[in-house]
DRENBATI-108378 format. One record per residue (C-alpha): residue in one letter; x, y, z. Coordinates in steps of 0.001 Angstrom, whole numbers, plus 500000, padded with zeros to 6 digits. Layout:
N
AXYZ;...
***
This chain:
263
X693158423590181606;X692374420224181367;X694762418296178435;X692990416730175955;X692733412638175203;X694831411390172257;X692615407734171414;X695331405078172022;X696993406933174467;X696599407042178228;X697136409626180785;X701209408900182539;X700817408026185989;X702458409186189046;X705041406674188606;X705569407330184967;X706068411082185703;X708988410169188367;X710361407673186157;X710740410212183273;X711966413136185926;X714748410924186949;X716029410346183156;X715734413969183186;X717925415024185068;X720595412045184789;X720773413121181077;X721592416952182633;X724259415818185125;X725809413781182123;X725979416782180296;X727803419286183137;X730596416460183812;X731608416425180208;X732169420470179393;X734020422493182569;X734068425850181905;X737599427569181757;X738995424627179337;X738792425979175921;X742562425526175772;X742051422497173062;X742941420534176310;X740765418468177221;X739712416708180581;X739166413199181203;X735673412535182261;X734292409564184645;X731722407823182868;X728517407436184962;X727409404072185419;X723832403662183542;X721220402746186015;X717611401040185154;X714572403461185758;X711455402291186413;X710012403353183337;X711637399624181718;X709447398562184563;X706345399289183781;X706487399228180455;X706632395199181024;X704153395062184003;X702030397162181454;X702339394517178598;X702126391689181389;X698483393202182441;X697654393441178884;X698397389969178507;X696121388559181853;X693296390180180294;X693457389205177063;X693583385705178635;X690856386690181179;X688480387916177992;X689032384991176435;X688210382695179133;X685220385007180153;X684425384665176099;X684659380566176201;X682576380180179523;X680117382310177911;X680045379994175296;X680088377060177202;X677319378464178980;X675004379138176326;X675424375459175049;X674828374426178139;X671327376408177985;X670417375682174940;X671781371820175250;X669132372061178267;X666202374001176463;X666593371280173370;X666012368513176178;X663144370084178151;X661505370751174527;X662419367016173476;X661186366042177020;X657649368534176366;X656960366914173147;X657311363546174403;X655375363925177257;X652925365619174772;X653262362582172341;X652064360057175530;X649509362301176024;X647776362001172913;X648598358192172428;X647333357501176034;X643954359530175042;X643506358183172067;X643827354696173230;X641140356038175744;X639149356701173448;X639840353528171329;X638673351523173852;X635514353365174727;X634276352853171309;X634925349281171736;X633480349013174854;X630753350825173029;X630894349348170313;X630764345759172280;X627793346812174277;X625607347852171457;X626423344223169805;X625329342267172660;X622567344570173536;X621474344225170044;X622427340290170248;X619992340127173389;X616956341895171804;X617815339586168522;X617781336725171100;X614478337517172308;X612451338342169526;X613663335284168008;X612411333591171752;X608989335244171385;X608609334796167544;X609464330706168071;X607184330719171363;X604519332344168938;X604688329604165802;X605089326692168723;X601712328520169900;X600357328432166548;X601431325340165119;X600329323870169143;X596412325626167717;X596867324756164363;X597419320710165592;X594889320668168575;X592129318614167317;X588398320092167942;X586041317514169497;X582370317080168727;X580140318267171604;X578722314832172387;X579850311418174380;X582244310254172032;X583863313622171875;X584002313764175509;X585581310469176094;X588282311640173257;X589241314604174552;X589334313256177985;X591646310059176891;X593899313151175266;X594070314892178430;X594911311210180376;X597520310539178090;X599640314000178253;X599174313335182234;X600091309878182461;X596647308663183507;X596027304858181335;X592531304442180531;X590741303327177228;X588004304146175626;X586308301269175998;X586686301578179892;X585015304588180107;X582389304022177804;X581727301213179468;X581535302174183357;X580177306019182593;X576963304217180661;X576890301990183674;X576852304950186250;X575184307621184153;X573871306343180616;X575794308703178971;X574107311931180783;X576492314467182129;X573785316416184357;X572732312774186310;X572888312627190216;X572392310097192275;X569415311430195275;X568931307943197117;X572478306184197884;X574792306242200787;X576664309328199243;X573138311210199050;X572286310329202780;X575720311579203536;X574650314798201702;X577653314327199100;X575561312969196140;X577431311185193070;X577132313193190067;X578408313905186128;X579080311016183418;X581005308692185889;X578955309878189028;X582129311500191220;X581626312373194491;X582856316545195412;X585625315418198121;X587092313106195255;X586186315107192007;X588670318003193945;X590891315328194969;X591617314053192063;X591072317092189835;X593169317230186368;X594841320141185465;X593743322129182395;X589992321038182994;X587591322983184368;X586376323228188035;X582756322216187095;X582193318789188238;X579145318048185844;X581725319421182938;X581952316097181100;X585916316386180123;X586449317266184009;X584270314970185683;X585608311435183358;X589311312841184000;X588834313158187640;X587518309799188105;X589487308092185940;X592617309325188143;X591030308509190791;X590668305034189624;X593958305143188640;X595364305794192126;X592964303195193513;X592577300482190376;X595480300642188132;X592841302095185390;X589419302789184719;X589725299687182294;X589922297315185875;X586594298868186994;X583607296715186614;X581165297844189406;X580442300418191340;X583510301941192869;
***
């Protein structure tokens, strides 16, 4: 039959059960030395004293106490590395957090610099765009009222010879052509009397087949020589054909004004 466990008390072990044997039967030998049969005299008999010896039981009583001890210490230690080691973990899980929300932190400052400076890029294109377009409207609108104000000042000529020698002398002068009016009154009565549909049938120019014709009679080769821009291509147009030749005489004379004769 199995003996049952006391709590706090563990089974003896081999040693333990020799150990308590042996003070046993020392305690029995000590016993038969000191009453001998047959003496009941009142004498008595001297008796040897046995030398006490250790047993081992001393022994392990200390080696018991001296195991207790190591792991008590061991516990302990076990107890503080555990300790140390969660620290450590939790020094570590602190700093990869702290390290996480930074990170996180740059992040969201790096985007929303990003996006900072989009909408100022943004921003900065849709100001100049809008500084272009003001640009040119105001471009067009000043082109327009230098158009109008260019209408509104352009004189309007009468349809006869002295409007046609005053336009003409306004078209010489923005081209740099000299001339007066008195010139050209002068030599286009001479050459046409003032008619701006005459032609000459019977000169050298009409043998040649390249008859004079218009206010100031102009040949063709020298009316498109010496054509003015802004007048028309019509060499009996009165404007054109006085312009014409009085750049030509310009080129050739100095001015109209220096022509006296045919030239």
């Amino acid at each position: 039959m199995p003996v049952p466990r006391i709590p706090g008390y563990s089974r003896l072990t081999k040693t333990h059960k020799f150990s308590a044997a042996g003070i046993a039967a020392a305690g029995a030998a000590a016993l038969a030395f000191a009453v001998v049969p047959g003496q009941s005299d009142g004498h008595t008999t001297a008796t040897k004293e046995l030398p006490a010896k250790p047993v081992a039981w001393s022994k392990q009583v200390v080696n018991h106490e001296a195991q207790h001890e190591s792991l008590v210490k061991q516990s302990e230690l076990a107890s503080q590395q555990a300790k140390e080691e969660a620290a450590k973990k939790k020094a570590a899980e602190e700093a990869a957090e702290k390290k996480a929300a930074e990170e996180a932190a740059k992040k969201k400052a790096a985007e929303e610099a990003a996006k900072k400076k989009a909408a100022e890029e943004a921003a900065a294109k849709k100001a100049a765009e809008e500084k272009a377009a003001k640009e040119k409207a105001d471009k067009e609108r000043a082109a327009k009222e230098a158009a109008s104000r260019a209408a509104a000042r352009k004189p309007v000529y009468a349809n006869n010879l002295d409007g046609w020698i005053k336009e003409s002398l306004a078209v010489m002068k923005e081209k740099g052509i000299p001339g007066s009016y008195n010139g050209i009154y002068r030599n286009l009565m001479r050459e046409s009397s003032g008619n701006p549909r005459a032609i000459n049938l019977w000169d050298i120019n009409a043998k040649n087949g390249i008859p004079s014709k218009g206010l100031l009679q102009v040949i063709d080769p020298t009316f498109k020589a010496y054509h003015v821009d802004g007048t028309s291509w019509d060499i009996y147009d009165p404007v054109a054909n006085i312009t014409a030749a009085c750049n030509y005489a310009y080129h050739r004379y100095g001015s109209m004004d220096n022509v006296n004769g045919p030239y």
